[in-house]
N, C-alpha and C positions, 0 to 999 in steps of 0.2 A: 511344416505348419502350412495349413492351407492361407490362398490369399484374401478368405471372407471368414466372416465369423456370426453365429447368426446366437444369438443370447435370448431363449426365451424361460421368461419367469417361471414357467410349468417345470420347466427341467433341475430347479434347483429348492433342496427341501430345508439344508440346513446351511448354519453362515458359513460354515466349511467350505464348502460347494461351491459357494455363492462367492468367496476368497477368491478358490480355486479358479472359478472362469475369470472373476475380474483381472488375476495375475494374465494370464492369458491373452485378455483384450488388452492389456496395456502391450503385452509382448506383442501381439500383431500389429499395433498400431507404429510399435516401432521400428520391426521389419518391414514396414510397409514404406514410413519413412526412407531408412536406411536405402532404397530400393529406388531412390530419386520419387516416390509421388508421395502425393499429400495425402494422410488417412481420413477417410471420409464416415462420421458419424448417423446414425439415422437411432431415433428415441420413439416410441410407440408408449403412448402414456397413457392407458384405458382409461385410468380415472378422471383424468381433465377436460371437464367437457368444454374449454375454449382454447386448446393449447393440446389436441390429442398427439400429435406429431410435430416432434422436433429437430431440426439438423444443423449440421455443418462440416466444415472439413479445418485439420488442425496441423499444428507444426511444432516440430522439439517435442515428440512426448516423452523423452528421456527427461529431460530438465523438468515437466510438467506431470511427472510421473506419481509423484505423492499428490500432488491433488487431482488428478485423474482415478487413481485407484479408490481415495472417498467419496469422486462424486458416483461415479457407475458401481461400487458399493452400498452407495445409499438409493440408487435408481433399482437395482435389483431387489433390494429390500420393500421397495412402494410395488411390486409386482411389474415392473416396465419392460420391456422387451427392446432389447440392444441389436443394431447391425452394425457391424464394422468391415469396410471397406477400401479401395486402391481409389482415390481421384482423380484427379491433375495431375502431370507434371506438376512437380517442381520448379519456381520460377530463381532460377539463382538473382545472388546480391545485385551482381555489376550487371544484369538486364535490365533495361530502360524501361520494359512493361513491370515491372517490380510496381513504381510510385504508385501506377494506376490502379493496384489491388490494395494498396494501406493510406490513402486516401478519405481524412475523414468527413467529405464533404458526403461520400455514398454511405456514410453509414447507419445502419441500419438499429437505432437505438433501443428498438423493442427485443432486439434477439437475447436468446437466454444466456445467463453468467459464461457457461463454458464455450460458447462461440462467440463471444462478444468482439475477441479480434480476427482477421483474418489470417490464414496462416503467411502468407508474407509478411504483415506486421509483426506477427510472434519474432520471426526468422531475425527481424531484420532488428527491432528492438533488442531481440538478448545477444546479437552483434554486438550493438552497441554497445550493453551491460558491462561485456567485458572488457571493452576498448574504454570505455569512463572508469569503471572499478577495478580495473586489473585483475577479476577472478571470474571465474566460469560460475554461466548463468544455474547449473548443478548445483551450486555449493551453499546458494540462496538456501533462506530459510520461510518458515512462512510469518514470523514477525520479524515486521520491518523499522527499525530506529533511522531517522535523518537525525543529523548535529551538523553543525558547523565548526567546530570546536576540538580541538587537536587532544586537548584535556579530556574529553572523552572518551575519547580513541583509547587513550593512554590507563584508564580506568576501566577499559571493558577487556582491554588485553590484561591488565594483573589479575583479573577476576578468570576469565578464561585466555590464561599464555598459550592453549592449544590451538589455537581457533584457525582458520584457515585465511590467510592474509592474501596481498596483492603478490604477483609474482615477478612483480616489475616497479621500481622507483618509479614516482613522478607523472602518476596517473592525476588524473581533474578530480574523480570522485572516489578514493579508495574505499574498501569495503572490507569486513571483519565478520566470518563467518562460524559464529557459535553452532556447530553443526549437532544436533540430535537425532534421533530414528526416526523415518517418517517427515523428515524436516520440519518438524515442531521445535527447533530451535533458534535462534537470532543472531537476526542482523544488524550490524550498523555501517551506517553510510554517510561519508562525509563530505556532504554535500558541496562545500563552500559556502560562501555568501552569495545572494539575491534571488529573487523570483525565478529568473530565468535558469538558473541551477535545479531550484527547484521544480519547474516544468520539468527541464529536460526528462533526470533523474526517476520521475511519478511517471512521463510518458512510457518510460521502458521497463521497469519493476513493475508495474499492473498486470501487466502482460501475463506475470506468474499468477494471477490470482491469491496475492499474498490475506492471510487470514487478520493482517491490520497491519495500519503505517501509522507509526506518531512521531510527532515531531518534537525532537527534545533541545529546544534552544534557549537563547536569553534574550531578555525584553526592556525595552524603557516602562519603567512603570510610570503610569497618567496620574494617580488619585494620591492626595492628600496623607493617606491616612497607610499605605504602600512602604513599606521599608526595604533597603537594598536586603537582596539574598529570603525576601518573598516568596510566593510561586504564582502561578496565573493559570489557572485551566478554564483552557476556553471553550465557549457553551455556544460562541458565534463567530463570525468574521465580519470587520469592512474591507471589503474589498479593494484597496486601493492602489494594489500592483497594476491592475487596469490589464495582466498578460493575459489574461483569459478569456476578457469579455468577448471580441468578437468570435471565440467557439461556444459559449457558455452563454446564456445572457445573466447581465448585471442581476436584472429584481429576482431571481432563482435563488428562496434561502439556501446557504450551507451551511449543517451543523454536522458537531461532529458524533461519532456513534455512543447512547445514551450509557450502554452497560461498560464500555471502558473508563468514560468520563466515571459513572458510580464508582467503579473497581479505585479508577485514579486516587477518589476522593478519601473512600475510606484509607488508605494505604496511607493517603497524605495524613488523613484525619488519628489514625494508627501510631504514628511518628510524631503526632505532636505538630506538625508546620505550618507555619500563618500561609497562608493562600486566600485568594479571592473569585470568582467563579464570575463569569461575563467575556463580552466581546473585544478581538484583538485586533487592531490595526494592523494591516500589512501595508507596509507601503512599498516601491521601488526605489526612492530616493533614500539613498544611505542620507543624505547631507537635509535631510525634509526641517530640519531646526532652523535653516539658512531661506526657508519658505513660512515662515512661522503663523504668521496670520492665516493663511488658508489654509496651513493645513489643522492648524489647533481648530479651527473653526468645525472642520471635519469630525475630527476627535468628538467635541464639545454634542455635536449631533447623533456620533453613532455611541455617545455614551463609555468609551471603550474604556475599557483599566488597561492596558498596553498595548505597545506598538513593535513589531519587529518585520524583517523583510521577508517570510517564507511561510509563514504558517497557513494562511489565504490560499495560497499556490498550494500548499500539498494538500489543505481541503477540498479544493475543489478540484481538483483531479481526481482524490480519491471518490467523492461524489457521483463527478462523471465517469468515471470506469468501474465503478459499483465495489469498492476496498471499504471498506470499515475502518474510520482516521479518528483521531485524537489530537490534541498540542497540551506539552505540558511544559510552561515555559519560566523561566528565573528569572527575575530582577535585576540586572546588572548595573541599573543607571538609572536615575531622575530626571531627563533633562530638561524639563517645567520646572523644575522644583530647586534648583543653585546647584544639581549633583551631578553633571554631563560626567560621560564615559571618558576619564581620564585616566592614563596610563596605567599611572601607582596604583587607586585605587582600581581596575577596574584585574590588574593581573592578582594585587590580594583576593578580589571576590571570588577568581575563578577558580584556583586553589583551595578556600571556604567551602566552596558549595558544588564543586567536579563530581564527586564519590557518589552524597544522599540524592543528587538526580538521578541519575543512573538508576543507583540502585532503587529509588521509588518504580522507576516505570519497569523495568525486570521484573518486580516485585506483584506488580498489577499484571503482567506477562502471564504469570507462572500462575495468579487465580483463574486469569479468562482459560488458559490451557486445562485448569478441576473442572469449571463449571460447565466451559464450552468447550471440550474435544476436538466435535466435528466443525468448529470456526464457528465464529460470530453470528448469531441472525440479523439479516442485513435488508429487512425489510423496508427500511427508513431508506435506502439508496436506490429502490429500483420501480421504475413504474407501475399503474394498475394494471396493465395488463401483461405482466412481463414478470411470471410465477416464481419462482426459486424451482429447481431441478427436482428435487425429491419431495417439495411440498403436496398437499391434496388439490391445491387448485386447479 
């Protein structure tokens, strides 16, 4: 196999063809890998007249391999002309010049979806993947489930007993890998509890360019009219984990993506299940009831129907790394209203209501997989000036 590969549109008449070299480019890219350097991308896009040329250089294209082989399938198909080449060296883990290339103070926010990390980031996030989930960063799928909730765990393995688990007790974030062809199958991931889990966790799965993250936890509901074992799909966040702001700024809306929120709805609406649709509270403080005045005040302003500590945090990472996110969250507790998260009550709820969560969002999974194949349109997450890969702009 040579060490360049040069892809032009002229030479490929049918999708056969057009298969055929993208298997190819992926295969060099990996050999190239495998070979200590980094492979180096170059896009010649005639049709774009503000975005004719595009690059970068990339890491793990084993791991990043199903989503590599759709985007430069669908780049072939817009007529684009591909190079594929040897970079850099390789900068190993335990080198000190490593920080200085994943670094997101340099980063560069306009570059397109597939270069969006650097390949040291890549390297060094799916490190981590497997050191928090105990499974190799391979086995991901490209729907992403977070829970915090061991009951869920436990309902996604009797649904799928084959799935590919941790290979090691006693991991931070285990993870649960419903593996399909193509990696169009699902994951879940259990996060634990707070913001800062949930940072980590979104920092290092973006990295895959997963085709969407939702978050499937439980929530104090705020309103009146709210009964335990509810649902809550949220259409906003208030921000009040506060971990983000100084990468993100605060007044920058985050919603989450419109046609999974739709898919959500109907499935819910399918089923029969009381839900309510509005903004959620994240906060940092597990104990924010023992702060009650200021933060009810908050509440009271951003109008919110519930509060939990995570959904904020995996919004707006998905946001900022350009993922197409969701939350679709359960009722567990009242604690405005005389019904705080007490024991008794709170292990019947979870028991009650474990299974039709789950199975709601799987259920919404399996429509966005008819309708959208090739992933989500993720136009709401990325700037004006910063196209989508196979788009005509």
């Amino acid at each position: 196999m040579p060490d360049s590969l040069l892809l032009s549109h002229s030479d490929f008449s049918t999708l056969e063809e057009r298969m055929k070299a993208t298997e190819k480019a992926c295969d060099l890219m990996e050999k190239i890998y495998d070979s200590g350097k980094y492979p180096k991308m170059l896009v010649e896009r005639a049709w774009s007249e503000h975005n004719p040329i595009i690059k970068g250089e990339l890491a793990q294209p084993k791991a990043l391999r199903s989503y590599l082989e759709r985007e430069i399938l669908r780049l072939l198909e817009k007529d684009a002309d591909i190079k594929i080449e040897p970079s850099r060296d390789v900068i190993e883990l335990n080198d000190p010049l490593l920080l200085d290339h994943t670094d997101e103070s340099n980063w560069d926010i306009t570059k397109k979806k597939l270069f969006l990390f650097s390949p040291e980031r890549t390297d060094i996030s799916l490190d981590r993947l497997q050191h928090y989930t105990g499974t190799s960063a391979h086995d991901f799928q490209r729907y992403i489930l977070f829970t915090n909730y061991d009951m869920h765990v436990e309902v996604f393995l009797e649904k799928f007993p084959d799935c590919v688990k941790p290979v090691r007790e006693g991991v931070q974030m285990p993870a649960f890998h419903h593996k399909l062809d193509d990696n169009k199958g699902i994951t879940l991931i259990n996060i634990g509890v707070g913001p800062s889990n949930a940072k980590t966790i979104t920092d290092h799965v973006s990295v895959l360019r997963p085709d969407a993250m939702i978050m499937v936890g439980h929530c104090g509901g705020l309103r009146n009219h709210q009964e335990i074992g509810d649902f809550v799909l949220a259409n906003g966040y208030m921000r009040d984990d506060r971990l983000l702001d100084d990468l993100f700024p605060i007044g920058i809306p985050v919603i989450p993506n419109y046609i999974l929120n739709l898919y959500l709805k109907q499935v819910l609406d399918n089923h029969g299940l009381n839900h309510r649709i509005g903004t959620v509270f994240t906060t940092a403080n597990r104990n924010w009831e023992f702060s009650k005045k200021d933060t009810v005040e908050k509440i009271h302003q951003s109008r919110s129907l519930a509060v939990d500590m995570e959904s904020a945090t995996v919004a707006t990472n998905g946001f900022r790394y350009r993922v197409p996110h969701a939350t679709l969250l359960c009722v567990s507790d009242k604690p405005l209203h005389g019904k705080p998260k007490l024991s008794g009550a709170a292990q019947a709820f979870y028991q009650n209501s474990k299974e039709k969560h789950l199975e709601i969002v799987i259920e919404t999974i399996d429509m966005v997989k008819q309708t959208h194949p090739d992933g989500l349109p993720n136009s709401s997450i990325r700037a004006f000036n910063e196209p989508l890969m196979g788009s005509g702009e």
